[in-house]
C-alpha positions, 0 to 999 in steps of 0.5 A: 461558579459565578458571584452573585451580584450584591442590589446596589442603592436604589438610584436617584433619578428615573427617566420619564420620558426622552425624544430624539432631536435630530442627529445629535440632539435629545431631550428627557424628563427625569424624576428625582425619586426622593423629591418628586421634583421633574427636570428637563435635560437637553443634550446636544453632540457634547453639551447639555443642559438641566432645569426643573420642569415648570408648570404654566404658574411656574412652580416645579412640576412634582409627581407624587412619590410611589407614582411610575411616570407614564 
C-alpha cells in the first residue's frame, strides 16, 4: 500500500491573477496570505522581476485576510 501523503504548511503566496505576454513573457499578481500585501511579478525568458502593486495614492494594494482573489 501506498504512504499517505503528510498536508505540508500552508503556502505563503496565492496567485491572483496571471497573462501571458507574448512568447516568453508573463505577468502575475500574487498575494502573501499573511499580510494581505499584492505583488506584481513580471518574467520574461530568464529574468523577472517583483514589486508591491500600487494603488493610484501609492499605497500597497491589501486584500483582507480570509477574502480568495477573483
Amino acid at each position: 500500500m501506498g504512504r499517505e501523503k503528510k498536508p505540508g504548511p500552508p503556502k505563503r503566496f496565492k496567485r491572483a491573477y496571471a497573462q501571458e505576454i507574448g512568447m516568453l513573457g508573463r505577468i502575475e499578481v500574487l498575494i502573501d496570505t499573511q499580510t494581505g500585501v499584492n505583488y506584481l511579478f513580471y518574467a520574461r525568458s530568464e529574468s523577472g522581476g517583483l514589486t508591491p502593486l500600487l494603488d493610484k495614492e501609492g499605497r500597497p494594494v491589501i486584500t483582507p485576510q480570509g477574502k480568495d482573489p477573483e
